[in-house]
C-alpha positions as CSV (number, residue, x, y, z in Angstrom):
1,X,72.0,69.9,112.4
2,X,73.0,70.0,116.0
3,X,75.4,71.5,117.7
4,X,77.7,68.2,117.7
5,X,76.9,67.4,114.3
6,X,77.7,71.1,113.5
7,X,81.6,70.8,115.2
8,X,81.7,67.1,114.1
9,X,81.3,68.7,110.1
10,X,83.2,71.1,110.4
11,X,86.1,69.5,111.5
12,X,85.8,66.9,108.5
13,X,85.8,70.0,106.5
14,X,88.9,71.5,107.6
15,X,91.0,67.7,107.7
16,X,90.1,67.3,104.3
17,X,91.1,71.1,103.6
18,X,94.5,69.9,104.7
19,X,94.5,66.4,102.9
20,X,93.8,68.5,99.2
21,X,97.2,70.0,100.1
22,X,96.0,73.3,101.8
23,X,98.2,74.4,104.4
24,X,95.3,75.6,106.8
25,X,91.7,76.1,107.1
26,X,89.3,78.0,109.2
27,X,85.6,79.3,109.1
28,X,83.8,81.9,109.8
29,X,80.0,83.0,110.1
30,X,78.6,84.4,106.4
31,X,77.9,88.0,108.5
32,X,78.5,92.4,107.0
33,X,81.8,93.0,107.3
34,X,80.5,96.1,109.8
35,X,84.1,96.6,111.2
36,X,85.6,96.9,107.5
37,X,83.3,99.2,105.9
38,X,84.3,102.7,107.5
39,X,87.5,101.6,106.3
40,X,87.2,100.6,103.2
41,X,85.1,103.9,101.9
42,X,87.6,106.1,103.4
43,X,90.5,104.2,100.9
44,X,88.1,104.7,98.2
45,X,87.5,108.1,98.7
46,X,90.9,109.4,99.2
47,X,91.3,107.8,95.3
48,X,94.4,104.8,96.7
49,X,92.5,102.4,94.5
50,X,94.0,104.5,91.6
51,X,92.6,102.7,88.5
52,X,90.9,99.7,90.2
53,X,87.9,101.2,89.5
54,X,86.5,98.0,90.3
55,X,87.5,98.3,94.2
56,X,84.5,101.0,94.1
57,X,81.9,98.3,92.1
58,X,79.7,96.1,94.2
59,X,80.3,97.4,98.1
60,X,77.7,95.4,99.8
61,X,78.2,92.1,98.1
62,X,82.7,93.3,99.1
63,X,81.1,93.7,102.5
64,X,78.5,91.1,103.1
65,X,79.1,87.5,101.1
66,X,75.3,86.8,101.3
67,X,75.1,89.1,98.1
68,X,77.4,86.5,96.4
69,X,75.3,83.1,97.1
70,X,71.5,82.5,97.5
71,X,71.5,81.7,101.5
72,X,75.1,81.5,102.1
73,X,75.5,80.4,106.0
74,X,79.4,79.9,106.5
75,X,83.0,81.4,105.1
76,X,85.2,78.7,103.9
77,X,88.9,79.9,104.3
78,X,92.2,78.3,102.8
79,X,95.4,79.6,102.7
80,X,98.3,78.4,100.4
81,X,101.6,78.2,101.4
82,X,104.3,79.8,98.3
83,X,107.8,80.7,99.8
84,X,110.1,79.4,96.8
85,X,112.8,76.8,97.4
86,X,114.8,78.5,94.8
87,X,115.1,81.9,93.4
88,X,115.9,84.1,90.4
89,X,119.2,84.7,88.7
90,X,120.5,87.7,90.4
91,X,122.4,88.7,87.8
92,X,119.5,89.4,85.6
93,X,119.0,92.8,87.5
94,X,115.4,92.4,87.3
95,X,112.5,90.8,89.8
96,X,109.2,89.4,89.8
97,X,107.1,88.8,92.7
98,X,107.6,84.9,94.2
99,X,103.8,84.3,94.2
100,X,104.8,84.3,90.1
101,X,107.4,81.9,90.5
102,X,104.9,78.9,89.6
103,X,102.0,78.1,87.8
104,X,99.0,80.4,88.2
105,X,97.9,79.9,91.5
106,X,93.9,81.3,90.6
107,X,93.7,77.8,89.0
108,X,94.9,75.5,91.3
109,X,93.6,76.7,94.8
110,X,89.4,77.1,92.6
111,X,90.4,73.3,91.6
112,X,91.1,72.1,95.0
113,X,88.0,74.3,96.4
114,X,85.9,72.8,94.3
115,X,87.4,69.1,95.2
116,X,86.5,69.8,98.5
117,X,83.3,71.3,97.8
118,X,82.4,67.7,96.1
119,X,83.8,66.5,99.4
120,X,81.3,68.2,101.5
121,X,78.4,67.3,99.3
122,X,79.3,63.7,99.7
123,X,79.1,63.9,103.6
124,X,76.4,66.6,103.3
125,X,74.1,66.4,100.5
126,X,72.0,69.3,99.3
127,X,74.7,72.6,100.4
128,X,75.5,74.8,97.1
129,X,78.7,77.1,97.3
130,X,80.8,79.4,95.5
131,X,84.7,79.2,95.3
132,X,86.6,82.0,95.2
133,X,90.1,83.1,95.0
134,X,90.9,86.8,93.7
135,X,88.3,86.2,91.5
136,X,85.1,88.5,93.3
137,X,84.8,91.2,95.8
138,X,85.7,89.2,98.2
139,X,87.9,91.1,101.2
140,X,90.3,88.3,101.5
141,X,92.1,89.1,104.2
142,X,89.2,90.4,106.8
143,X,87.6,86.4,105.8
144,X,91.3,85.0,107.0
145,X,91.2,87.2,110.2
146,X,87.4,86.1,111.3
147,X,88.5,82.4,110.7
148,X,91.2,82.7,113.3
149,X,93.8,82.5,110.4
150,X,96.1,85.8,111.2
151,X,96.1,89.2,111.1
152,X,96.9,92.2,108.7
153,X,100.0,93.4,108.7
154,X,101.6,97.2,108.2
155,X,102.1,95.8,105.1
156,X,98.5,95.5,104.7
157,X,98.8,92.0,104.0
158,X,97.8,88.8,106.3
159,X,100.5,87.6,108.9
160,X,100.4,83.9,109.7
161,X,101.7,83.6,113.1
162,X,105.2,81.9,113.5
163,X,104.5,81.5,109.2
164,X,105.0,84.9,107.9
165,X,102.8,86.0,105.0
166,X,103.5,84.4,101.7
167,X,100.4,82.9,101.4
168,X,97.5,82.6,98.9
169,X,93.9,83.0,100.3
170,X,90.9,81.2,98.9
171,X,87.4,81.5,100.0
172,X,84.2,79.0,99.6
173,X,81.1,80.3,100.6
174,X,78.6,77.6,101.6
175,X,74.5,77.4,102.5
176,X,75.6,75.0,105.1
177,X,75.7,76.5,108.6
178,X,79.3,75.2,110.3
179,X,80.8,76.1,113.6
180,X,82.9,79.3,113.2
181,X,86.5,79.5,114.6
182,X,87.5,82.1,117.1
183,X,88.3,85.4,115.1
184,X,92.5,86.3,115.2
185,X,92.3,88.9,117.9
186,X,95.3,91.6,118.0
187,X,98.3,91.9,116.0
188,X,101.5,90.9,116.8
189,X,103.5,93.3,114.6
190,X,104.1,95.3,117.9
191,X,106.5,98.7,117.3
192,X,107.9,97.3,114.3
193,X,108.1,99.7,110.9
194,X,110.2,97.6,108.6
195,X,108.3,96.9,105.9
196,X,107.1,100.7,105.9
197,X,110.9,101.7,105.5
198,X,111.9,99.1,103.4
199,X,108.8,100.6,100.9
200,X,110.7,101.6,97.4
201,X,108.0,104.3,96.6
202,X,106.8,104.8,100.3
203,X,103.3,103.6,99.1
204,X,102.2,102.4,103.4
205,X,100.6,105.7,104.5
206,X,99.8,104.4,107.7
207,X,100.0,101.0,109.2
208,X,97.7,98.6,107.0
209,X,97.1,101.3,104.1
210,X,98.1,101.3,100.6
211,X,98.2,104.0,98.2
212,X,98.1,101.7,95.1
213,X,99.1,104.8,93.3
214,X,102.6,103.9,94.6
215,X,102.7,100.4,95.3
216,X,105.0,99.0,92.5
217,X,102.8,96.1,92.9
218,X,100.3,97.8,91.2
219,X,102.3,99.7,88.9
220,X,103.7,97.3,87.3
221,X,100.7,94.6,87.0
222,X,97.5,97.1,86.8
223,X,98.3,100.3,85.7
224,X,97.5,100.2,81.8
225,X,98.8,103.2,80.9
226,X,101.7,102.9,78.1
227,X,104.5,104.6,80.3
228,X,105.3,104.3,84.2
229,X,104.7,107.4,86.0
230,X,108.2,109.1,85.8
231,X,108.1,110.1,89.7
232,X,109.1,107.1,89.9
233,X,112.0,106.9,88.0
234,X,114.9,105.2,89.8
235,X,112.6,104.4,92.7
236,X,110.9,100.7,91.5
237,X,114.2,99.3,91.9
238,X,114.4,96.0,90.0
239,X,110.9,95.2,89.9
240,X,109.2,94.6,86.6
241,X,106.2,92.5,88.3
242,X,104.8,92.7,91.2
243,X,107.2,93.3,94.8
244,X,108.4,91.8,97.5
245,X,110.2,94.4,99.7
246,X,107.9,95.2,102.4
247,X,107.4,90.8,103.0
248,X,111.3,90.3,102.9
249,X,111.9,93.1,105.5
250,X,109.1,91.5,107.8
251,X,110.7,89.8,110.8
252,X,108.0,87.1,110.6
253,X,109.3,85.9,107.1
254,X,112.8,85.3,108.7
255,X,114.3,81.6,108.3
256,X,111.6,80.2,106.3
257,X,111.3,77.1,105.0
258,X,110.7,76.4,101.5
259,X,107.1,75.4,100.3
260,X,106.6,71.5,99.0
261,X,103.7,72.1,96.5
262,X,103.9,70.9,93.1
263,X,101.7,73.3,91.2
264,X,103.9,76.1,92.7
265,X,107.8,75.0,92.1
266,X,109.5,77.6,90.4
267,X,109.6,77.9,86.5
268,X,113.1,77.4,86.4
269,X,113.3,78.7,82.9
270,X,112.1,82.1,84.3
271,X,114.6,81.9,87.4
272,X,117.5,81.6,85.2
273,X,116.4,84.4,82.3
274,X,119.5,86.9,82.1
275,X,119.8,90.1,81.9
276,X,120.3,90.0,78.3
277,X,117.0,87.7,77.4
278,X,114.5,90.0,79.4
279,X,115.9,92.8,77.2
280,X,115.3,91.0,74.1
281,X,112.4,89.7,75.1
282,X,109.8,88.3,72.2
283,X,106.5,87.6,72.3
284,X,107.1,84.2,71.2
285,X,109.4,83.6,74.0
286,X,106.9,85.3,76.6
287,X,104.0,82.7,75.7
288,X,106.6,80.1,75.9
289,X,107.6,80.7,79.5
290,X,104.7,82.5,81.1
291,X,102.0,79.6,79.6
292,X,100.6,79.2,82.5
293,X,102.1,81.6,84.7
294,X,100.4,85.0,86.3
295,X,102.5,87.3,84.8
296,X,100.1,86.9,81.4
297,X,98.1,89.3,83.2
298,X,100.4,91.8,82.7
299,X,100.6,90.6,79.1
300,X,103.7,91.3,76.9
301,X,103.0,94.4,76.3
302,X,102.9,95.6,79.6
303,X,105.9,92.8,81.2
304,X,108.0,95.1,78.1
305,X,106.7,98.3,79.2
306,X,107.8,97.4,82.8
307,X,111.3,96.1,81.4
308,X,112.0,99.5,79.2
309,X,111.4,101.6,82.0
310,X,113.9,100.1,84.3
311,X,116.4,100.0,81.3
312,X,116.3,103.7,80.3
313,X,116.3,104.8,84.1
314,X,119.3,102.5,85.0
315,X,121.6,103.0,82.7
């Protein structure tokens, strides 16, 4: 494959990227994530993965996606628009994370990958791949910086410029070697600290680091212990699932527009659940609405340990 043939393909890739509903698409060179290492070991040893004891499993194939394919060339990078058109009753007193508005976005954005990894094969027979999204060690958001896609945030999450950062990240990792993009250079967060003060449990202990310990995030969808930590008691304000507060204090998520993808309209059964049906809450009712939702990885169990907590400490 020549050069031409090399830009010529990769563009294809990225149109049809776009066609499947994606709302970008960039690549990068398969390459060790040299610049992320240091980094990532130093999170690990200072314990902020908490009990993602995973986040310590598998560091060269998290820092080099060669160890994931047989002869993987090129980084395949989508992102997925989710900003709701509609929101939650704010009556209820309670809050989920808007990624968990819709249906279970794991699902859709692997379909669509592998839709447009049949695509490539059509136009360039014999590549294998992998598809990916929050599904492998796979660091997500270093893959949508080399592609040219954004940058990380204080908030430790990716910044689209002039888009904000409600956006879902999928990777496909192919043999076939494609012209890179130019890598996001800088970040455009400037002197700003709001989503570090707007921090319920003032989990950001530096620009771009979590302590998952505190992130409510993590609390409330992977912690399995049977109780919340009481430290913070009265601190997780609403939140039962997931959290929002350091993306709705960003400037960048100002005036957005809503997203137009089907798979990811809001449940409007779970927007409109009142106060009084999350308290009474039944498993019965929890399969009915969350069916194909990704709060089922919190379970019931754990959506209702979530829900108690904030009941006894509010009242």
């Amino acid at each position: 494959m020549n050069s031409i043939e090399k830009h010529d393909l990769s563009q294809l890739i990225k149109a049809k990227a776009i066609e499947l509903g994606f709302d970008a698409c960039g690549i990068a060179s398969a390459e060790r994530l040299e610049n992320e290492e240091p980094l990532l070991k130093a999170w690990l040893e200072k314990g902020f993965n908490g009990q993602m004891a995973y986040m310590a499993n598998n560091l060269d194939k998290r820092l080099d996606p060669r160890y994931l394919t047989d002869n993987g060339k090129s980084v395949i990078v989508v992102l997925f628009y989710y900003y709701p058109p509609s929101f939650q009753n704010e009556a209820a007193e309670y809050k989920i994370g808007k990624y968990a508005y819709g249906k279970d976005y794991h699902i859709t954005i692997k379909e669509k990958l592998n839709l447009l990894g049949n695509y490539i094969s059509q136009i360039a027979p014999g590549h294998t791949y992998r598809v990916f999204a929050d599904s492998a060690p796979v660091l997500e958001k270093a893959w949508a910086k080399k592609a040219g896609l954004g940058w990380t945030g204080k908030h430790s999450l990716l910044i689209v410029p002039r888009r904000g950062s409600f956006f879902f990240i999928g990777e496909m990792i192919t043999t076939l070697d494609l012209e890179p993009d130019r890598p996001f250079v800088g970040n455009l967060c400037g002197s700003c600290t709001r989503c570090i003060n707007a921090c319920p449990t003032k989990a950001i202990t530096e620009p771009g680091k979590i302590d998952a310990r505190k992130c409510i995030a993590y609390l409330t969808m992977e912690l399995k212990d049977d109780q919340l930590p009481e430290e913070f008691s009265g601190l997780n304000k609403e939140w039962i699932f997931a959290c929002d507060a350091c993306q709705d204090a960003c400037p960048w998520n100002k005036a957005l527009k809503p997203h137009t993808h089907a798979d990811f309209q809001p449940n409007m059964s779970l927007l409109n659940l009142s106060k009084q049906e999350w308290d009474t809450l039944t498993q019965e009712r929890f399969d009915e609405i969350f069916k194909d939702s990704a709060i089922k990885r919190a379970k019931y169990s754990g959506l209702k340990r979530n829900i108690d907590f904030l009941k006894d400490k509010n009242k």
